[in-house]
LUMVOVEX-704652 format. One record per atom (N, C-alpha, C, O): atom name; x, y, z. Coordinates in Angstrom, 1 decimal. Layout:
<pt site="CA" px="X" py="Y" pz="Z"/>
...
//
This chain:
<pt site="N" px="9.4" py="10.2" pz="3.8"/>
<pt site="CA" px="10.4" py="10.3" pz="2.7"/>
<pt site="C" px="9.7" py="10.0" pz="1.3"/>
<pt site="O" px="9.8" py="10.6" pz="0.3"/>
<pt site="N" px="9.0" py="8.9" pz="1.4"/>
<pt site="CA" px="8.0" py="8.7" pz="0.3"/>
<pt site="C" px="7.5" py="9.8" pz="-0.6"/>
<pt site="O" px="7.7" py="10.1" pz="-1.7"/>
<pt site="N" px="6.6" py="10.5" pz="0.3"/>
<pt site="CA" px="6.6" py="11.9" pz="-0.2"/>
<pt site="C" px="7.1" py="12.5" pz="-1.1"/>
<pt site="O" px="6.7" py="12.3" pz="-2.3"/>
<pt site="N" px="8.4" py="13.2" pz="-0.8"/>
<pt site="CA" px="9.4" py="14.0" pz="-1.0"/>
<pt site="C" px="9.8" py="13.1" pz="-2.4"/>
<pt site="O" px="9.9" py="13.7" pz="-3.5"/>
<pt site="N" px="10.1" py="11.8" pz="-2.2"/>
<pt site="CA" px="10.9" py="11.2" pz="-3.4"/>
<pt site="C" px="9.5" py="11.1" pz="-4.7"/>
<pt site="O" px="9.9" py="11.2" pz="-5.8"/>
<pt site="N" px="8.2" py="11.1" pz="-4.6"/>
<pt site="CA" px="7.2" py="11.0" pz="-5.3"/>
<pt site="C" px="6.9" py="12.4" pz="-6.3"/>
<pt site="O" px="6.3" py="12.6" pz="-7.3"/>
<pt site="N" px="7.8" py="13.3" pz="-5.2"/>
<pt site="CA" px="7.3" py="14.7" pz="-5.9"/>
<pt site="C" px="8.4" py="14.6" pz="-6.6"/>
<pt site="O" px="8.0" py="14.6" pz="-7.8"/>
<pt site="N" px="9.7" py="14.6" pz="-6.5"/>
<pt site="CA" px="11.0" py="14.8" pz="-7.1"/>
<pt site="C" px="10.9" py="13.7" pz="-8.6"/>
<pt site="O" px="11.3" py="14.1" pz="-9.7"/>
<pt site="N" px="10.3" py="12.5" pz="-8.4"/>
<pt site="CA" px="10.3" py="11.6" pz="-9.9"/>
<pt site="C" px="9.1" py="12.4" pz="-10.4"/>
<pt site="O" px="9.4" py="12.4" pz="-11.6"/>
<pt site="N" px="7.9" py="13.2" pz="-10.2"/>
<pt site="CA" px="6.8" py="13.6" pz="-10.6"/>
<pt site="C" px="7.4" py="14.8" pz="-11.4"/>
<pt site="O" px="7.0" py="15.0" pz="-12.5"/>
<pt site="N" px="8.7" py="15.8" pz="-10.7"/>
<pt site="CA" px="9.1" py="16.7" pz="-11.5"/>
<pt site="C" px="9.9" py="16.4" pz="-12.4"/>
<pt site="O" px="9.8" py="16.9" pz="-13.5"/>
<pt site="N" px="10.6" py="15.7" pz="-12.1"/>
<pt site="CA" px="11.4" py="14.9" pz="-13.3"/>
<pt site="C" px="11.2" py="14.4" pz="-14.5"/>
<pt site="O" px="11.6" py="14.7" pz="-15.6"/>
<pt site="N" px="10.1" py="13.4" pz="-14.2"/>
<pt site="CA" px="9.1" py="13.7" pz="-15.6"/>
<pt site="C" px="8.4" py="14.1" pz="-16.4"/>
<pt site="O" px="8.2" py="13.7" pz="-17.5"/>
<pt site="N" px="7.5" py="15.4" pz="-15.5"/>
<pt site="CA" px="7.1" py="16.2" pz="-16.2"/>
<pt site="C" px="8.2" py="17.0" pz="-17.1"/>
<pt site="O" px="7.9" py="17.2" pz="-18.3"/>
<pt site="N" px="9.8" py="17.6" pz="-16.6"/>
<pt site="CA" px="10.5" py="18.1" pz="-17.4"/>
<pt site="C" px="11.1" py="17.8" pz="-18.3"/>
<pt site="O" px="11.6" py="18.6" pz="-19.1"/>
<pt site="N" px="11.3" py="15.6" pz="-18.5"/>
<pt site="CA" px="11.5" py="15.0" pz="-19.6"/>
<pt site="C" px="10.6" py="15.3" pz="-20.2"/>
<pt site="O" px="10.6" py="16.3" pz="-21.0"/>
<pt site="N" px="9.9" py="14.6" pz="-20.0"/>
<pt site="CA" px="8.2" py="14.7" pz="-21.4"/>
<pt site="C" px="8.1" py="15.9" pz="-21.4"/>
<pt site="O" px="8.4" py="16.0" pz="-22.6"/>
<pt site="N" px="7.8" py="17.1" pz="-21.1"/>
<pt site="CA" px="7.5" py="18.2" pz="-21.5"/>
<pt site="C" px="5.9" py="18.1" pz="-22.2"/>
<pt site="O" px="5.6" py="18.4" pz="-23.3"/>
<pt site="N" px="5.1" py="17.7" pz="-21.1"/>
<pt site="CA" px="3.8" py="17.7" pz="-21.6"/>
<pt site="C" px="3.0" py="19.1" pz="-21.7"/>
<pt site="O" px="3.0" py="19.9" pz="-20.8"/>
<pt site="N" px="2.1" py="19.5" pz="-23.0"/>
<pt site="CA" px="1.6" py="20.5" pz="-23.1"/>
<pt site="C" px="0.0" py="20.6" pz="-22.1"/>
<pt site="O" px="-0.9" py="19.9" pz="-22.4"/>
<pt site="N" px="-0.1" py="21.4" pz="-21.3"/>
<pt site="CA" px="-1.4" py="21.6" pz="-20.9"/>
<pt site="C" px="-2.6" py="22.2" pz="-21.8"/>
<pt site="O" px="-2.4" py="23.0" pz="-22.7"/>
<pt site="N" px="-3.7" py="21.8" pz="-21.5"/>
<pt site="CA" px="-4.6" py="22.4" pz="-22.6"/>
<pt site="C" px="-5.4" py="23.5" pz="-21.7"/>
<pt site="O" px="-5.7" py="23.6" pz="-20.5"/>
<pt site="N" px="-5.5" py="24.3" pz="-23.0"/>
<pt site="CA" px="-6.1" py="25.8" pz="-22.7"/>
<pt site="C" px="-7.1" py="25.8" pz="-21.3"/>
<pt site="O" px="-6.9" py="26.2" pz="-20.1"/>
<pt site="N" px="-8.3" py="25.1" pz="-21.9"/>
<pt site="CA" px="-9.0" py="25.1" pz="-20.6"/>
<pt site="C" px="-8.7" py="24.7" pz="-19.2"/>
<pt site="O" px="-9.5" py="24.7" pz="-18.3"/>
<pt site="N" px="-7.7" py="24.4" pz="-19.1"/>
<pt site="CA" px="-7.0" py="23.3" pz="-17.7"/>
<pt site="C" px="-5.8" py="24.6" pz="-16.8"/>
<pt site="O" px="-5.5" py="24.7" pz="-15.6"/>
<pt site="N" px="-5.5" py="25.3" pz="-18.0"/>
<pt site="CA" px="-4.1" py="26.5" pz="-17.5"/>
<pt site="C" px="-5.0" py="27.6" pz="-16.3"/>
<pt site="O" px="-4.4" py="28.4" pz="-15.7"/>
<pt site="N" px="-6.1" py="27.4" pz="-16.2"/>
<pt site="CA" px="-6.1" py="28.2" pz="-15.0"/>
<pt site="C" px="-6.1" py="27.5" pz="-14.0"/>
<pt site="O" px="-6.2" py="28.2" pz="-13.0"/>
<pt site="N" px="-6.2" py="26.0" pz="-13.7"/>
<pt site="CA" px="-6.2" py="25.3" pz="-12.6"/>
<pt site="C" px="-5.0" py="24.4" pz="-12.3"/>
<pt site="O" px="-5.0" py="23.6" pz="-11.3"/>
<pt site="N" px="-3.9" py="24.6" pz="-13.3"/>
<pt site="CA" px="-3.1" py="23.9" pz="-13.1"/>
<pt site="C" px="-2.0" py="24.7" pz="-11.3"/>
<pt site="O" px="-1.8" py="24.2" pz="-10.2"/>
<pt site="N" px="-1.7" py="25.9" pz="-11.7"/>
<pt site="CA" px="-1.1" py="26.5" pz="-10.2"/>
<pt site="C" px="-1.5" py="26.2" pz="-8.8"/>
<pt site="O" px="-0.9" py="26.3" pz="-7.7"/>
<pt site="N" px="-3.0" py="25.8" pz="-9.4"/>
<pt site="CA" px="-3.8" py="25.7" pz="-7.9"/>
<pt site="C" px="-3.6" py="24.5" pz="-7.4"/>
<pt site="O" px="-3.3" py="24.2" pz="-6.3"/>
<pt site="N" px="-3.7" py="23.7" pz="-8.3"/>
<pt site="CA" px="-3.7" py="22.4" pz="-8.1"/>
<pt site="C" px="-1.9" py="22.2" pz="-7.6"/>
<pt site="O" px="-1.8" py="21.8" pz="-6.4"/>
<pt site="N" px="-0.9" py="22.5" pz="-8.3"/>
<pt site="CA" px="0.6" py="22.0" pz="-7.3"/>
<pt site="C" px="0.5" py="22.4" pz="-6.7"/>
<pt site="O" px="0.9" py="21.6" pz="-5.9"/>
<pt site="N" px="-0.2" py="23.9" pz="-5.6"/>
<pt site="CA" px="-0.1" py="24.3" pz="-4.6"/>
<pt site="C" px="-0.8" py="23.6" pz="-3.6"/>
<pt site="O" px="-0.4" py="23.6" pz="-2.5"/>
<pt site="N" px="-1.8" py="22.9" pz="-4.2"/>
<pt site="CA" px="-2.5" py="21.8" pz="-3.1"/>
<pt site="C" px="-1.5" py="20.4" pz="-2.6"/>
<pt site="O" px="-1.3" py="19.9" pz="-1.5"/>
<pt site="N" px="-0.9" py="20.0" pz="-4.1"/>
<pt site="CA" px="-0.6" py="18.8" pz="-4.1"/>
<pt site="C" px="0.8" py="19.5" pz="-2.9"/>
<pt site="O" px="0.9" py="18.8" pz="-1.9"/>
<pt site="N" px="1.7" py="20.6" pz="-3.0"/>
<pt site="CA" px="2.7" py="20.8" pz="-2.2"/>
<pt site="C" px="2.1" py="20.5" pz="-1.0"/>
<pt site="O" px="2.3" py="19.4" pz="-0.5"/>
<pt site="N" px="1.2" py="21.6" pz="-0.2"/>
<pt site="CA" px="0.4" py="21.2" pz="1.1"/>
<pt site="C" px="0.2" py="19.9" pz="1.3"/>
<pt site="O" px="0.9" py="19.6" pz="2.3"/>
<pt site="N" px="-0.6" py="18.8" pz="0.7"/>
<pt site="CA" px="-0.2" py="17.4" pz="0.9"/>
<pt site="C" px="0.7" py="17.1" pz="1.3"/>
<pt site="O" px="0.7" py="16.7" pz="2.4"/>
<pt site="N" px="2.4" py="17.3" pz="0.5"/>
<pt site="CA" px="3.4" py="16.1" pz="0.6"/>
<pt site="C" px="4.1" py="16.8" pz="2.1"/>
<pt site="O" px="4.6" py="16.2" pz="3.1"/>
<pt site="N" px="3.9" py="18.6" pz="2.0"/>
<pt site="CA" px="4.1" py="19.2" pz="3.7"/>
<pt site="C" px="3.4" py="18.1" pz="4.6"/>
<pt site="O" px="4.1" py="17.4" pz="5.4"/>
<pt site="N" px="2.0" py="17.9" pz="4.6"/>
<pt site="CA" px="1.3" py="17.6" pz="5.7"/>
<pt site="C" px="1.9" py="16.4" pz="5.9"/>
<pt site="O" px="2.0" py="16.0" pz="7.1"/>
<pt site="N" px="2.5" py="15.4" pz="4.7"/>
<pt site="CA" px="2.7" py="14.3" pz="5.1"/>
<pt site="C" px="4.3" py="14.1" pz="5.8"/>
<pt site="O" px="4.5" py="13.3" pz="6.8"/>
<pt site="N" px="5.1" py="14.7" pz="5.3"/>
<pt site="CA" px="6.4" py="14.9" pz="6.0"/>
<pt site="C" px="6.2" py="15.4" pz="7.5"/>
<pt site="O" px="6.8" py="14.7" pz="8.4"/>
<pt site="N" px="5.5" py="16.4" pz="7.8"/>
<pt site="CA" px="5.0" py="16.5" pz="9.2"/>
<pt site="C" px="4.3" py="15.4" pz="10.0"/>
<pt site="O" px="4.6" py="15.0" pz="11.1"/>
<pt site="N" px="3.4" py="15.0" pz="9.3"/>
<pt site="CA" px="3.0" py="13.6" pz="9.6"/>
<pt site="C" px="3.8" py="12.8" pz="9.9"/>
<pt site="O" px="3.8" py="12.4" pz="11.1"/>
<pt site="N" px="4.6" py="12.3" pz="9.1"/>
<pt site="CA" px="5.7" py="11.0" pz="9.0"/>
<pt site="C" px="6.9" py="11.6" pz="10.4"/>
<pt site="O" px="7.6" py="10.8" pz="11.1"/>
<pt site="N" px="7.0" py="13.1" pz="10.6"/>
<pt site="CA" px="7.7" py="13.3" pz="11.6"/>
<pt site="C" px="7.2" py="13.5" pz="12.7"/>
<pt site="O" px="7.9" py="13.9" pz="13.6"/>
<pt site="N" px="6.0" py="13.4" pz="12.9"/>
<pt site="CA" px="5.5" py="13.2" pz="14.1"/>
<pt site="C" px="5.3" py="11.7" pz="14.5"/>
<pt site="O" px="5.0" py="11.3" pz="15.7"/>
<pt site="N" px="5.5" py="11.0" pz="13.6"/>
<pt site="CA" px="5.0" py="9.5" pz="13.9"/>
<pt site="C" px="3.6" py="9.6" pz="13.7"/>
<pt site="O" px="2.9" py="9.3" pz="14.7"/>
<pt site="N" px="3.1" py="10.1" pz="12.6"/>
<pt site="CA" px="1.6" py="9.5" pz="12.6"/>
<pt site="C" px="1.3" py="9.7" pz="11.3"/>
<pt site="O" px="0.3" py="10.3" pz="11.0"/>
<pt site="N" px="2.1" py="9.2" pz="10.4"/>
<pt site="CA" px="1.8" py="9.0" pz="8.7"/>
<pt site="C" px="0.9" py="7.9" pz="8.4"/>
<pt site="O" px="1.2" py="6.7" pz="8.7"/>
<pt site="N" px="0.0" py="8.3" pz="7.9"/>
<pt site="CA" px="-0.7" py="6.9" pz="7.1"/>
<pt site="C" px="-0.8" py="7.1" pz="5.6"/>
<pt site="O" px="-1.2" py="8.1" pz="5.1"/>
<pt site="N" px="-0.5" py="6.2" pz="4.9"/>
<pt site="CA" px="-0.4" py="6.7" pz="3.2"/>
<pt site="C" px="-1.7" py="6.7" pz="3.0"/>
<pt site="O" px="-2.1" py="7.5" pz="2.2"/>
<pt site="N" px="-2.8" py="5.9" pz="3.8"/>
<pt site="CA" px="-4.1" py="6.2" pz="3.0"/>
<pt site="C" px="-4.7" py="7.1" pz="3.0"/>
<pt site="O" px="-5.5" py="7.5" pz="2.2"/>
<pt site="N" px="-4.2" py="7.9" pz="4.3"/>
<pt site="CA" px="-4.7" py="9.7" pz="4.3"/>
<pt site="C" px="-3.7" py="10.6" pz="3.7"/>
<pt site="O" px="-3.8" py="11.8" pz="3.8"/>
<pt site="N" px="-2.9" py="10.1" pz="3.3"/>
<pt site="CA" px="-1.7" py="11.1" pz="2.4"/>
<pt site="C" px="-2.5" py="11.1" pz="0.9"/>
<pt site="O" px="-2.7" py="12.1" pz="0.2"/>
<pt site="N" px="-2.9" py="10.1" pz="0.6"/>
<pt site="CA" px="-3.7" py="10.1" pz="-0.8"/>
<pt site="C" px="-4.6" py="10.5" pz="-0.7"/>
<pt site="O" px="-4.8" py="11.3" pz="-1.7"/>
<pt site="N" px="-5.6" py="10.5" pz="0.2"/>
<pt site="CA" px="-6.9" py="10.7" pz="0.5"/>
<pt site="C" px="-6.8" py="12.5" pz="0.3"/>
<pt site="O" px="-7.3" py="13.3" pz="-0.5"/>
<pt site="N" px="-5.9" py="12.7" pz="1.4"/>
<pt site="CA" px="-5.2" py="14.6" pz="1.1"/>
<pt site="C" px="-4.9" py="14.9" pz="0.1"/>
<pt site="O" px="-5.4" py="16.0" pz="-0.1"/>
<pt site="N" px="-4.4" py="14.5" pz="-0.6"/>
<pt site="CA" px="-3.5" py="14.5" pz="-2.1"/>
<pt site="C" px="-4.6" py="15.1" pz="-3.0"/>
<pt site="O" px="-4.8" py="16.2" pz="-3.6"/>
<pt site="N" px="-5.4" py="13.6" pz="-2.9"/>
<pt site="CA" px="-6.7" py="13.8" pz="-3.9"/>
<pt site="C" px="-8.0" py="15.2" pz="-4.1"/>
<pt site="O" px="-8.4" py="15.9" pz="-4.9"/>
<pt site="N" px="-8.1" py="14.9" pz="-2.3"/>
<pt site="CA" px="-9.3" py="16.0" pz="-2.0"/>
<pt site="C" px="-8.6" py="17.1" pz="-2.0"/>
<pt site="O" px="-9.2" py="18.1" pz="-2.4"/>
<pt site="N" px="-7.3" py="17.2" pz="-1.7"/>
<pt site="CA" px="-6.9" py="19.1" pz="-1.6"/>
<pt site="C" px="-7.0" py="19.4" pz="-2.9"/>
<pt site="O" px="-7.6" py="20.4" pz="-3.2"/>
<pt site="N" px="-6.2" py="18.6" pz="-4.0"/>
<pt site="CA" px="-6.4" py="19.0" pz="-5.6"/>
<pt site="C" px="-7.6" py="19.3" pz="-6.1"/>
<pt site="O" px="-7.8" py="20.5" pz="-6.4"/>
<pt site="N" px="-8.8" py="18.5" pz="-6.4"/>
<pt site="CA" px="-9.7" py="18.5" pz="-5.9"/>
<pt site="C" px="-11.0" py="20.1" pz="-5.8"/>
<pt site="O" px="-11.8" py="20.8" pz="-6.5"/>
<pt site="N" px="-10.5" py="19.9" pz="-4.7"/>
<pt site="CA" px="-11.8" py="20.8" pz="-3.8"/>
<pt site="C" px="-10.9" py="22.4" pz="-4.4"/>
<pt site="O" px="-11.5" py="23.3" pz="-5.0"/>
<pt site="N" px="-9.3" py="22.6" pz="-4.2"/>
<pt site="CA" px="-9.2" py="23.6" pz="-4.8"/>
<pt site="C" px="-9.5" py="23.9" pz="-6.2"/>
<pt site="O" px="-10.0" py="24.9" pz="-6.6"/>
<pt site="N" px="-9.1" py="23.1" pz="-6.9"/>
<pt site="CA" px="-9.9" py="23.3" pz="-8.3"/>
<pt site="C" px="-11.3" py="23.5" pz="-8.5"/>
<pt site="O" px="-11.9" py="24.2" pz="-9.4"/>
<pt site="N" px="-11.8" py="23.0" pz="-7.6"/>
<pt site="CA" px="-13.6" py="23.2" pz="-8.0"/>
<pt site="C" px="-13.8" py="24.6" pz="-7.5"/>
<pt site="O" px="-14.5" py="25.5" pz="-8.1"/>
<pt site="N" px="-13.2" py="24.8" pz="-6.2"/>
<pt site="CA" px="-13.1" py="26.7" pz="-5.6"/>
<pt site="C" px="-13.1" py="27.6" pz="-7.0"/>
<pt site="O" px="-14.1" py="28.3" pz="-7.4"/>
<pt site="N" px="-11.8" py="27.4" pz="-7.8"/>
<pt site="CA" px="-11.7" py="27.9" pz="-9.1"/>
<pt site="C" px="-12.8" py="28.1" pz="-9.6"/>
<pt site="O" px="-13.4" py="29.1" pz="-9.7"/>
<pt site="N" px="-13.1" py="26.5" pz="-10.2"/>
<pt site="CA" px="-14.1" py="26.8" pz="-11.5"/>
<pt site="C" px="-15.5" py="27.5" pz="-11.2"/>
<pt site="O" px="-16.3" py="28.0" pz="-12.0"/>
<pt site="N" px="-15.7" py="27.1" pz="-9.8"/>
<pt site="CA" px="-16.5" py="27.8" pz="-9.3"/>
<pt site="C" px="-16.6" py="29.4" pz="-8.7"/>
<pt site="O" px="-17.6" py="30.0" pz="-8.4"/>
<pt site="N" px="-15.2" py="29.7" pz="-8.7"/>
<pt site="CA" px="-15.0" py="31.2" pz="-9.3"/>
<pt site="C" px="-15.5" py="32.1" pz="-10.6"/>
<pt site="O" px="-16.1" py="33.1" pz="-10.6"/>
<pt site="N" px="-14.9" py="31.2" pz="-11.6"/>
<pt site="CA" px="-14.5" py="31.3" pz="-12.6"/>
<pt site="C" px="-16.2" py="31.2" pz="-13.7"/>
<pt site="O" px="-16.5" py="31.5" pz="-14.8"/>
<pt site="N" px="-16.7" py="30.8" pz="-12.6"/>
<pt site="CA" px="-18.3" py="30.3" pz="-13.2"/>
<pt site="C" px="-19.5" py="31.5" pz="-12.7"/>
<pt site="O" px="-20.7" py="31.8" pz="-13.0"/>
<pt site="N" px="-18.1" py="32.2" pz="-11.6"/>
<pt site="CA" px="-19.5" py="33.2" pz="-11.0"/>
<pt site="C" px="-18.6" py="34.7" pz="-11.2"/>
<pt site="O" px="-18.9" py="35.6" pz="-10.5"/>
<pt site="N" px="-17.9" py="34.8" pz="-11.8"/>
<pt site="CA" px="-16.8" py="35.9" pz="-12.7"/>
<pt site="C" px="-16.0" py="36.5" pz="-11.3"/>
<pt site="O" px="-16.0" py="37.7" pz="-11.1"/>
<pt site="N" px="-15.5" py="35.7" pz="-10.5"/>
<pt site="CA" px="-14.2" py="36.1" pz="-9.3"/>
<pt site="C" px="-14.0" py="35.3" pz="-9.2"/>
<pt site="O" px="-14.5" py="34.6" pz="-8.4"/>
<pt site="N" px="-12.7" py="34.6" pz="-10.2"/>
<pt site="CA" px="-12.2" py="33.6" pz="-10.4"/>
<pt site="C" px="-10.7" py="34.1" pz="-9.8"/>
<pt site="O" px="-9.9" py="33.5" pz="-9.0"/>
<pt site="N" px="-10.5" py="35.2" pz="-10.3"/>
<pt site="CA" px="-9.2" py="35.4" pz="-9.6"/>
<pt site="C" px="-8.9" py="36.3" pz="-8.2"/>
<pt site="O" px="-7.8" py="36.6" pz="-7.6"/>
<pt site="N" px="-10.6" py="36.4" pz="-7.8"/>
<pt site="CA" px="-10.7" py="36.5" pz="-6.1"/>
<pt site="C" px="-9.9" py="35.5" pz="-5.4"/>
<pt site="O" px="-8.9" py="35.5" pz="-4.8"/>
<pt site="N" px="-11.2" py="34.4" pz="-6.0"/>
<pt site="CA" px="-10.9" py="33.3" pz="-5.2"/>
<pt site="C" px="-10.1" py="32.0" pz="-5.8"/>
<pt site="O" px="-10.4" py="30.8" pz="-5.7"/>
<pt site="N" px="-8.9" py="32.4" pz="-6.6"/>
<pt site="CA" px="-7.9" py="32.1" pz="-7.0"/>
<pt site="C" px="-6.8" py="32.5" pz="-5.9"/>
<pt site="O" px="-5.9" py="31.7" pz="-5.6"/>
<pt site="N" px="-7.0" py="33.7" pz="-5.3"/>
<pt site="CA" px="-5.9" py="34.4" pz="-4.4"/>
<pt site="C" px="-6.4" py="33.8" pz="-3.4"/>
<pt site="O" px="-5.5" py="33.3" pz="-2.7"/>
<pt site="N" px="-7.7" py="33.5" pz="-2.7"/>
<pt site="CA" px="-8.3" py="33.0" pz="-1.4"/>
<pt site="C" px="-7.6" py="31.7" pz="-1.1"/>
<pt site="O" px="-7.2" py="31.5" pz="0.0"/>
<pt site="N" px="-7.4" py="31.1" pz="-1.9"/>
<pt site="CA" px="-7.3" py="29.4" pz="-2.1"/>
<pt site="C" px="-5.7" py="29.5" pz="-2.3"/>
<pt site="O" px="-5.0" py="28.6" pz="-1.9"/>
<pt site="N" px="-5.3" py="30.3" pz="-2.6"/>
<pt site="CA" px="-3.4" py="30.6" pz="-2.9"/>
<pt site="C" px="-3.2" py="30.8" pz="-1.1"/>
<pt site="O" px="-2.5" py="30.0" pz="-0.4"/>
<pt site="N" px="-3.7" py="31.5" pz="-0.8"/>
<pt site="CA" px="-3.2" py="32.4" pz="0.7"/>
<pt site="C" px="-3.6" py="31.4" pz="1.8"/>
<pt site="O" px="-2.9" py="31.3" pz="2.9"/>
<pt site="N" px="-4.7" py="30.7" pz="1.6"/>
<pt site="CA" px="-5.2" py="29.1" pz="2.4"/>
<pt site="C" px="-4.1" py="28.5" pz="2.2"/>
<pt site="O" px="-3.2" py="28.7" pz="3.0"/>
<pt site="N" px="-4.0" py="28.0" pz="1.4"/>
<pt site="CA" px="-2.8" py="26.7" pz="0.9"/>
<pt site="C" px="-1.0" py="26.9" pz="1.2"/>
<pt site="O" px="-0.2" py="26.0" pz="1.4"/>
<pt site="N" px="-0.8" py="28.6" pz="1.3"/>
<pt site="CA" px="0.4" py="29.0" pz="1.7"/>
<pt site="C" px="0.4" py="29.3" pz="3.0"/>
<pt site="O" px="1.5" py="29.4" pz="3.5"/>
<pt site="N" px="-0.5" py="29.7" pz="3.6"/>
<pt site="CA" px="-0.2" py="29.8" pz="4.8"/>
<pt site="C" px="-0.1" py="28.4" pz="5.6"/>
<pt site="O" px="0.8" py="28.2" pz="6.5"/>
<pt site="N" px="-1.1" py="27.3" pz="5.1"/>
<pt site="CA" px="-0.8" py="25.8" pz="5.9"/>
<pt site="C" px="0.4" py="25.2" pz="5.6"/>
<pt site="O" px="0.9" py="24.6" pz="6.5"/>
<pt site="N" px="1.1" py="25.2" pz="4.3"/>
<pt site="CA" px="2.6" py="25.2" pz="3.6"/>
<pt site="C" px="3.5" py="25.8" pz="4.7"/>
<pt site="O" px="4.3" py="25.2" pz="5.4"/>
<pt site="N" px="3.2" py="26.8" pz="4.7"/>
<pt site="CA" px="4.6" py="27.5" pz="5.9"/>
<pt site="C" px="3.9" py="26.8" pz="7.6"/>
<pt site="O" px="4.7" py="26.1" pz="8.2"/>
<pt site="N" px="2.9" py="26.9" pz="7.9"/>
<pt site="CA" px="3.0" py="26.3" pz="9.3"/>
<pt site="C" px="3.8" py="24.6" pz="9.2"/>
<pt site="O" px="4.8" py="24.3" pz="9.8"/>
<pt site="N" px="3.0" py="23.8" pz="8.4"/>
<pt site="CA" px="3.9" py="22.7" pz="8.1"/>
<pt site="C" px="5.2" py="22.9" pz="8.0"/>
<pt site="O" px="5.9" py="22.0" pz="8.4"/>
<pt site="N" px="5.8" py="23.7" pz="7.7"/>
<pt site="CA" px="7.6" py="24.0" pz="7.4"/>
<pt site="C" px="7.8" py="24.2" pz="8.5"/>
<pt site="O" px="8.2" py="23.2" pz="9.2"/>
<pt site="N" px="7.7" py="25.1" pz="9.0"/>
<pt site="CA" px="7.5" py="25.7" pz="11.0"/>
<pt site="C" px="7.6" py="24.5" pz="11.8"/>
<pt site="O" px="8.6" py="24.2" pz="12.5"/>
<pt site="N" px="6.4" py="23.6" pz="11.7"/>
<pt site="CA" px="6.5" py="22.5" pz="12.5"/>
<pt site="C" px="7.3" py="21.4" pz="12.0"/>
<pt site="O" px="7.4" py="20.5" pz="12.8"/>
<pt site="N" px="8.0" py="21.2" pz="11.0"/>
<pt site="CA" px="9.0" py="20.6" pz="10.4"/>
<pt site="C" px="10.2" py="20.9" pz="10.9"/>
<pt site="O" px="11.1" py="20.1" pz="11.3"/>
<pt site="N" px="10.3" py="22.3" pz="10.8"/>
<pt site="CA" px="11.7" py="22.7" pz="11.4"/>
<pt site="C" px="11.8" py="22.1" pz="12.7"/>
<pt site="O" px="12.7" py="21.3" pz="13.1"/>
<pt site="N" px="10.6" py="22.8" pz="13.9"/>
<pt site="CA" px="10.6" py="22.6" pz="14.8"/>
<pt site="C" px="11.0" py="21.4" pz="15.6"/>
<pt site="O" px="11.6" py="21.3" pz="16.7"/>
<pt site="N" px="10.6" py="20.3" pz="14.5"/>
<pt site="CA" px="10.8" py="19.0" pz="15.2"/>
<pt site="C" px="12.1" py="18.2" pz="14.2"/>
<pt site="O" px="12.4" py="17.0" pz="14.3"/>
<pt site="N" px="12.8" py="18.9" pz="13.4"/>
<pt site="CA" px="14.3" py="18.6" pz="13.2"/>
<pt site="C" px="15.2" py="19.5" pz="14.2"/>
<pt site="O" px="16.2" py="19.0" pz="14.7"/>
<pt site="N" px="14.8" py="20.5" pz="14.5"/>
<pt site="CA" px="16.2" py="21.1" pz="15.1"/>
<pt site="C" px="15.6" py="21.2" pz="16.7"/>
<pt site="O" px="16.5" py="21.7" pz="17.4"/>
<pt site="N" px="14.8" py="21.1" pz="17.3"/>
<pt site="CA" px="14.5" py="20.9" pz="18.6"/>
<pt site="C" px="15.2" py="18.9" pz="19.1"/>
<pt site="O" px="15.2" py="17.8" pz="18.5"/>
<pt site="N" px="15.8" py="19.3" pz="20.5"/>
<pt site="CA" px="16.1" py="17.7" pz="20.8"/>
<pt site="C" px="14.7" py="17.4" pz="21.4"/>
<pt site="O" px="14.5" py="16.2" pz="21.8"/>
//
């Protein structure tokens, strides 16, 4: 639940403040929530399997933001930025939906 409540004050104040992103940062910002979502999935799946640990929830957190952003700029550095902008979207949503899958699975299964 940690999770979940961490993302919900994170959106909340992003839409108080209304902070401006800078130009250089707007192509990594998408990649980056889509990582950070996969995180707080893996950890709700985690936490409902009984095997959460926060220090690998952060550890996830960090590296998935991270490593997908560098995917980018390392796109972006070799001009198929929005190749592997879509590579790194379709990775990140497909582990998103199995996490949900096995979420469901283990709320609505006795």
């Amino acid at each position: 639940m940690i999770p979940v409540i961490g993302l919900l004050i994170g959106a909340l104040v992003g839409v108080v403040l209304d902070p401006t992103v800078p130009l250089w940062l707007q192509p990594y910002l998408p990649i980056a929530v889509i990582a950070a979502i996969d995180a707080v999935f893996g950890a709700i799946r985690a936490n409902l399997d009984g095997v959460f640990d926060d220090r690998i929830f952060i550890s996830s957190f960090a590296s998935n933001v991270l490593i997908a952003a560098f995917i980018v700029f390392l796109g972006d550095q070799l001009g198929v930025g929005s190749q592997l902008s879509t590579g790194v979207v379709v990775v990140l949503a497909m582990r998103i939906f199995a996490n949900a899958a096995a979420i469901r699975r283990n709320l609505f299964n006795p």
